[in-house]
C-alpha positions as CSV (number, residue, x, y, z in Angstrom):
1,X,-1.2,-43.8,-31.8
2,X,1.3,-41.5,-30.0
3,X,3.6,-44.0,-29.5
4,X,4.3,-45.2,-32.9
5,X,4.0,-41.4,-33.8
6,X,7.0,-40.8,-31.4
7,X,8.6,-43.7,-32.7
8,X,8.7,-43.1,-36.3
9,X,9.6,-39.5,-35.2
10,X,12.6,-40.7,-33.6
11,X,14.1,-43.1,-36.2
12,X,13.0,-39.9,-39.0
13,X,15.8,-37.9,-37.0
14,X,17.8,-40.5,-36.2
15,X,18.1,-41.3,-39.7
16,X,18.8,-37.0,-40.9
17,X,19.8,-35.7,-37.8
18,X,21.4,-32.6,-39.6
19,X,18.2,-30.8,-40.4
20,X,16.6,-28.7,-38.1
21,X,13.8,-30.5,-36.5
22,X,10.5,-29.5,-34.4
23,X,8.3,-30.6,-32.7
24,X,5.3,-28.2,-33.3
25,X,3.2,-28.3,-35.7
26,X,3.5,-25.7,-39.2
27,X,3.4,-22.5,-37.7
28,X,1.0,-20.1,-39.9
29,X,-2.1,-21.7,-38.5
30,X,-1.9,-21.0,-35.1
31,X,-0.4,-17.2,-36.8
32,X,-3.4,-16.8,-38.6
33,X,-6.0,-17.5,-36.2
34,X,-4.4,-15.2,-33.8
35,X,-3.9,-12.1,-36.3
36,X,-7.5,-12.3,-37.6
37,X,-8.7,-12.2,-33.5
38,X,-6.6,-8.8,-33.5
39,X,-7.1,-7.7,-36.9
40,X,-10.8,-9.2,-38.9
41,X,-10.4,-6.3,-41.0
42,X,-8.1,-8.1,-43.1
43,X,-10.5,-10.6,-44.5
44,X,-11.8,-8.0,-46.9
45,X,-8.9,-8.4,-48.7
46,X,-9.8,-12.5,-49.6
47,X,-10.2,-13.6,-53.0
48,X,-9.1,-13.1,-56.6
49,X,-6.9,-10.7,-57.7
50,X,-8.7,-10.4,-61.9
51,X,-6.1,-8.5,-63.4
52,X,-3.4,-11.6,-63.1
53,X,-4.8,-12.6,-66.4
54,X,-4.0,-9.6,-68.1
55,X,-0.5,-9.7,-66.7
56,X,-0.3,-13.3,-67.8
57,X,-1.6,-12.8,-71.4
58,X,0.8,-9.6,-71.4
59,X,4.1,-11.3,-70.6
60,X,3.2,-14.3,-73.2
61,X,3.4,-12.3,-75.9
62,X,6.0,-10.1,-75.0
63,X,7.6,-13.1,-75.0
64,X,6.9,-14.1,-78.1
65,X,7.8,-10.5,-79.8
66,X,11.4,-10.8,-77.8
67,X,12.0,-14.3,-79.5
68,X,11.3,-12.8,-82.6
69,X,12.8,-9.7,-82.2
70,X,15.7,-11.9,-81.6
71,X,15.7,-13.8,-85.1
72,X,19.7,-13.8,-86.0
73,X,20.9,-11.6,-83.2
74,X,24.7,-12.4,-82.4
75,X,24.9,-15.4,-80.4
76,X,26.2,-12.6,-77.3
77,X,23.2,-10.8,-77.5
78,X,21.2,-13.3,-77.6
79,X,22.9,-15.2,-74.7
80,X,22.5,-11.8,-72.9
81,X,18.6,-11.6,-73.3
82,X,17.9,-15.3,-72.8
83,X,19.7,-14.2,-68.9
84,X,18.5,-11.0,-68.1
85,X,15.1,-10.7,-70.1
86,X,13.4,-14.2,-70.9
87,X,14.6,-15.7,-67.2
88,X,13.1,-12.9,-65.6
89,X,10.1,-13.1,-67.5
90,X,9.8,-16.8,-67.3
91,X,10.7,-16.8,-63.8
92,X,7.5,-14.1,-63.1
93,X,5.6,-16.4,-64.9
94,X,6.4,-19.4,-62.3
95,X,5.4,-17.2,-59.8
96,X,2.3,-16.3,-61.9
97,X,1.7,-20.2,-61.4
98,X,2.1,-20.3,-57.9
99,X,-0.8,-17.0,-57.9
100,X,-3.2,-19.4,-59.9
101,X,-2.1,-22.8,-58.0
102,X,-4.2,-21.1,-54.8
103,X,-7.1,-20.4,-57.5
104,X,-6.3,-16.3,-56.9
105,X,-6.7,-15.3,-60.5
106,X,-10.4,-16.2,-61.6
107,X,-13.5,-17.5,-60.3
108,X,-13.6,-21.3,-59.7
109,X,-10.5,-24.1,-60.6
110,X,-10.9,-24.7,-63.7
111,X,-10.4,-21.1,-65.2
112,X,-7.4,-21.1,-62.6
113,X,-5.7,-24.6,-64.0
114,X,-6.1,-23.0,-67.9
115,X,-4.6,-19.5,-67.0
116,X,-1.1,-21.6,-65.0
117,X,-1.2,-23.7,-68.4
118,X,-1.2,-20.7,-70.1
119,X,1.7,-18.7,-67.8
120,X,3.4,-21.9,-68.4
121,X,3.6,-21.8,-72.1
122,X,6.8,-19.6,-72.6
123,X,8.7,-21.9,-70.3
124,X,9.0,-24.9,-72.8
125,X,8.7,-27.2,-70.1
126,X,5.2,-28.7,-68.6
127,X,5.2,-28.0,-65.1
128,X,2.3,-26.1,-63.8
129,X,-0.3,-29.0,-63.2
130,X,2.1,-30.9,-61.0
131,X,3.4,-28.0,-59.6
132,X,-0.2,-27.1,-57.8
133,X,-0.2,-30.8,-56.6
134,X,2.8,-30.4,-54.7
135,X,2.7,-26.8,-53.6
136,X,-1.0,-27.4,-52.0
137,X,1.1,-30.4,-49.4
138,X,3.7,-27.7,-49.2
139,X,1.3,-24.9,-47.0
140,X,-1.0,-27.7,-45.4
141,X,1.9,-30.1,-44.0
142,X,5.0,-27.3,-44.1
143,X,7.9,-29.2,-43.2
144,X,6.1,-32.6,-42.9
145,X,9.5,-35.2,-44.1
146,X,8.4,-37.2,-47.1
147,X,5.8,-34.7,-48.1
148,X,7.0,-31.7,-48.4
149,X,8.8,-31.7,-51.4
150,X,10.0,-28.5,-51.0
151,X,13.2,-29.2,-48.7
152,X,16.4,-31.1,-49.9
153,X,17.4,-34.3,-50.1
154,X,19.6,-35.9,-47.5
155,X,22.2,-36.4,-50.0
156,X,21.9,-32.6,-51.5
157,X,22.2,-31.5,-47.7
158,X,25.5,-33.8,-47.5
159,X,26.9,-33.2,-51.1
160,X,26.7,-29.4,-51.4
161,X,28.5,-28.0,-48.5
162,X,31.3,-26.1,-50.0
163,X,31.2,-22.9,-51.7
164,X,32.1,-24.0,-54.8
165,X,29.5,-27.0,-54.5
166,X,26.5,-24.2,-53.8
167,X,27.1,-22.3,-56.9
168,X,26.5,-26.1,-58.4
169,X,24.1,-26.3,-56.2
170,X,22.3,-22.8,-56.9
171,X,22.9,-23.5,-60.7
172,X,21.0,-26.5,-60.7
173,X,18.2,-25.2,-59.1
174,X,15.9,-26.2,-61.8
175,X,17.0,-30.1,-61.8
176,X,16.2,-30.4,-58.6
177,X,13.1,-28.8,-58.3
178,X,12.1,-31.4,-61.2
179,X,13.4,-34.2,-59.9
180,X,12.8,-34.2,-56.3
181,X,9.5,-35.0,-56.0
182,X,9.8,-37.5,-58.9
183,X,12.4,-39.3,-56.2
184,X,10.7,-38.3,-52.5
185,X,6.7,-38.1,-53.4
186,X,6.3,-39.9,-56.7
187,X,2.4,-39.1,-57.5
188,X,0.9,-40.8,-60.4
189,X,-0.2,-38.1,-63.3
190,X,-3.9,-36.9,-63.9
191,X,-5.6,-35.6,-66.8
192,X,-4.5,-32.4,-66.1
193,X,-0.9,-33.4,-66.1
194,X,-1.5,-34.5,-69.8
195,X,-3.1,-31.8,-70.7
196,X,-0.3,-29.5,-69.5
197,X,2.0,-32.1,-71.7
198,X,-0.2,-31.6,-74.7
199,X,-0.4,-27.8,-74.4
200,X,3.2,-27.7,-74.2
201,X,4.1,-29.9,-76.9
202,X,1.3,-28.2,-79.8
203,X,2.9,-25.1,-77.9
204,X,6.8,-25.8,-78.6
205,X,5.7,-27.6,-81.9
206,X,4.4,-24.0,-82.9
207,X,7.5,-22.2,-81.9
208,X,9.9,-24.2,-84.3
209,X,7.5,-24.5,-86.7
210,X,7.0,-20.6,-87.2
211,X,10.7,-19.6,-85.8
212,X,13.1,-22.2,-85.3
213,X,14.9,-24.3,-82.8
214,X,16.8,-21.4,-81.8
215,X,14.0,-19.2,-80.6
216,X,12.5,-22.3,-78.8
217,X,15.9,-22.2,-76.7
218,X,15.8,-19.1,-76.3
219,X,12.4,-19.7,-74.0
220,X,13.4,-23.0,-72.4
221,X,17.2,-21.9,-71.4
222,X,16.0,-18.6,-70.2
223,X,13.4,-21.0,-67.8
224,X,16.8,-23.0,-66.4
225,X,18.4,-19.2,-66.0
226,X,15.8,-17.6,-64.5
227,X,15.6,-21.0,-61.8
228,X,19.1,-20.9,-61.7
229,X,21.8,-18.3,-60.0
230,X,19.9,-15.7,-61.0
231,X,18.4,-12.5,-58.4
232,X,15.0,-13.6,-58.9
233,X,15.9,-17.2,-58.2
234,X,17.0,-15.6,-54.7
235,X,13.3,-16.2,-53.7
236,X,13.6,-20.2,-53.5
237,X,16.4,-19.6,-50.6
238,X,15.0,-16.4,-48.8
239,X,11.7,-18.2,-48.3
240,X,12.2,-21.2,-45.8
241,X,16.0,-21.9,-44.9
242,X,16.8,-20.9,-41.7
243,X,19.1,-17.8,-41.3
244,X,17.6,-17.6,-37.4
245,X,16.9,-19.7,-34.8
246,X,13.6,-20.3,-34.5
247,X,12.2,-18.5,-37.5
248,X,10.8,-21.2,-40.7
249,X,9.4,-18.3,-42.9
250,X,10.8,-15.3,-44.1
251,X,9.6,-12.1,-46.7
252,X,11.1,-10.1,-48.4
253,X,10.6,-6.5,-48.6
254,X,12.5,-5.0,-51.9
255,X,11.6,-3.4,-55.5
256,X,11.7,-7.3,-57.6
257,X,8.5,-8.0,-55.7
258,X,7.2,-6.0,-58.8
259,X,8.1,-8.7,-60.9
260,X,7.1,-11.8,-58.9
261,X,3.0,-11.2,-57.5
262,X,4.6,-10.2,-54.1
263,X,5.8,-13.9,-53.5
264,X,8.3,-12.3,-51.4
265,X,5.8,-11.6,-48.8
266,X,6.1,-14.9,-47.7
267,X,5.5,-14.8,-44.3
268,X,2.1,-12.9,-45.2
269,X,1.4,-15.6,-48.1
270,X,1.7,-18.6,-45.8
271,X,-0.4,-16.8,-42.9
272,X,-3.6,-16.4,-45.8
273,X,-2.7,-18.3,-48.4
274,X,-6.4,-17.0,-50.1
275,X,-5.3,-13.9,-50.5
276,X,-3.5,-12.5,-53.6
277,X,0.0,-10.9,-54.1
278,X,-1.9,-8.1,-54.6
279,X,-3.3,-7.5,-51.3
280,X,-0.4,-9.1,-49.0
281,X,1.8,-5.7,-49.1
282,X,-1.8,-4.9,-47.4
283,X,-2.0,-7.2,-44.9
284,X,1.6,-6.5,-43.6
285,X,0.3,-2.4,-43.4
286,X,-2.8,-3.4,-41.0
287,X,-0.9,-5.9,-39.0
288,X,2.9,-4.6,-38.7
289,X,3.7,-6.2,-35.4
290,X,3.5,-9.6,-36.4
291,X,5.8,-9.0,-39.9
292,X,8.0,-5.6,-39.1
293,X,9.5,-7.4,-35.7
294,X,11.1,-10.6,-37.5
295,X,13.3,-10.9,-39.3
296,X,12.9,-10.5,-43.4
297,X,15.0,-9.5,-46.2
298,X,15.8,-6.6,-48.6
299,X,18.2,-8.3,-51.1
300,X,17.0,-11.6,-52.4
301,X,21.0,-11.2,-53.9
302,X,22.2,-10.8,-51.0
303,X,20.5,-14.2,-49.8
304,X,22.4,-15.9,-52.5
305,X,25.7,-14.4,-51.4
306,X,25.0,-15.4,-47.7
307,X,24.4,-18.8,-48.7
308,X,27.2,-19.5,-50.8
309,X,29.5,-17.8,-48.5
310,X,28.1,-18.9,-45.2
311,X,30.0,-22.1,-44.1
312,X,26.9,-22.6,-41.6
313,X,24.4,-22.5,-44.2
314,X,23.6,-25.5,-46.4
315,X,20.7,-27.3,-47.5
316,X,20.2,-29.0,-44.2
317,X,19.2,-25.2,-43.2
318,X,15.4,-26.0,-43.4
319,X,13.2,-27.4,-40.3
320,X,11.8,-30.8,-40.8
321,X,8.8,-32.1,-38.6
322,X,7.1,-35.6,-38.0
323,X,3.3,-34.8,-37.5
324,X,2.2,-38.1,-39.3
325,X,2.6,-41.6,-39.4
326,X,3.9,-43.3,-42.1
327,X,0.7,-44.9,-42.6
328,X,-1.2,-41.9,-42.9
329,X,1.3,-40.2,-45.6
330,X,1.2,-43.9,-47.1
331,X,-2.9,-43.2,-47.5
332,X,-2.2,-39.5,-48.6
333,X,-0.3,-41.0,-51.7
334,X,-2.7,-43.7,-52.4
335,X,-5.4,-41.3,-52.9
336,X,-3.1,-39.1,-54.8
337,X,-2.1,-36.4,-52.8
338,X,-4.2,-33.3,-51.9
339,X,-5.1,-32.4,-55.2
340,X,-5.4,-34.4,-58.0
């Protein structure tokens, strides 16, 4: 078994050699097990945070009253808003998805899989039901090629290189995060996939129907701004592309944390992925050794700049690993992934 392991492993970076490989195994495991044996007191701070529903049901219709606040606003203004104020929004209410995907907002899944259906509403575009299914294989097999969906493609690492190409690159954001999966892990779609579909559609249907084509743009083009080049956008590269040797993970310690559940905590998410946005500025507080002494960010705009700018960043910057055999990821897909 360890041979054709080390095989497969071999042609894997043989065949990509430009990303950064390892040979270890995801890292926040190991990180958790040894912070809890130093600090259990952070336990108390598992489980749901119950006000994300109010935030969700909030921003939903203040998303509605900006779209129809909107009606016949100058094409500039309404360009303006669709950037600054529906992408942010729309953005937050990604993240609000990523909250429920890790069941943190209500008791049990189901209440969970409604409230990301519902935070994906203003988007325009159905995405939270698949989203879970991926992001689950993305904290249990960080890394892992083929099923982490979350790094690049070979051909995005060797397309978008120059600087010109990652503002393409960043811009596009949105495409890829769509598509990539679709080409890397296809899964086939559950029920709760066409539910999402159905909810968005009667959703979208409801928009132009009571306000227009125009106000339904103005939610799905602010969804491709706010996953575009856009600060809160800076999230997607601060998170996982290596800026230092030997580091996979990195947070983010600045004030648009306030608008994303504390997703920038990153380091603190993937080390207890059960407990809420909420609670991981806590968790930082009672164990500062293992988050103050890496490195971590204060400018998710500044992570943009560096990686446009940085000749010896690219989307090859991520670490890959090989801690399955094909046949095992070839039974992970036949049973549907993780989460169905």
């Amino acid at each position: 078994m360890g041979e054709i392991l080390d095989r497969e492993r071999e042609e894997k970076v043989q065949a990509e050699p430009q990303f950064r490989w390892s040979h270890d195994e995801e890292p926040h495991r190991r990180r958790k097990q040894e912070i809890l044996s130093h600090h259990p007191k952070i336990k108390q701070f598992m489980g749901i945070d119950p006000t994300t529903k109010y935030k969700v049901a909030f921003w939903v219709a203040f998303q509605l009253l900006s779209l129809h606040l909107l009606q016949g606003a100058p094409w500039y203004t309404w360009l303006f808003c669709c950037y600054t104020l529906s992408g942010s929004i729309n953005h937050m209410m990604t993240l609000a998805m990523h909250e429920l995907s890790h069941n943190l907002g209500a008791k049990g899944v189901v209440p969970n899989r409604f409230l990301a259906i519902l935070a994906n509403l203003p988007m325009g575009i159905p995405a939270a039901a698949s989203f879970k299914r991926y992001h689950m294989e993305h904290h249990k097999f960080q890394g892992e090629d083929v099923v982490d969906v979350d790094i690049p493609t070979d051909f995005e690492g060797w397309f978008f290189t120059s600087t010109p190409r990652k503002i393409l690159w960043c811009l596009l954001q949105p495409l890829f995060y769509s598509l990539r999966p679709l080409a890397v892990n296809p899964k086939q779609p559950t029920r709760w996939e066409f539910i999402n579909i159905l909810c968005i559609i009667v959703f979208d249907a409801a928009i132009v129907y009571f306000w227009g084509i125009r106000e339904l743009l103005y939610l799905v083009v602010g969804t491709l701004f706010g996953m575009g080049l856009h600060p809160v956008a800076g999230h997607f590269i601060a998170e996982h592309y290596v800026m230092n040797d030997g580091q996979e993970t990195y947070s983010y310690y600045g004030p648009l944390n306030w608008l994303t559940f504390n997703v920038g905590y990153h380091n603190e998410h993937h080390d207890f992925a059960n407990i809420s946005g909420k609670h991981l500025p806590d968790v930082r507080k009672v164990a500062p050794e293992y988050y103050d002494a890496i490195p971590h960010y204060h400018s998710w705009v500044k992570v943009i700049w560096d990686y446009i700018v940085d000749d010896n960043i690219s989307p090859y910057s991520r670490v890959k690993r090989v801690t399955m055999e094909n046949k095992e990821i070839e039974a992970l897909k036949a049973r549907g992934g993780l989460v169905k």
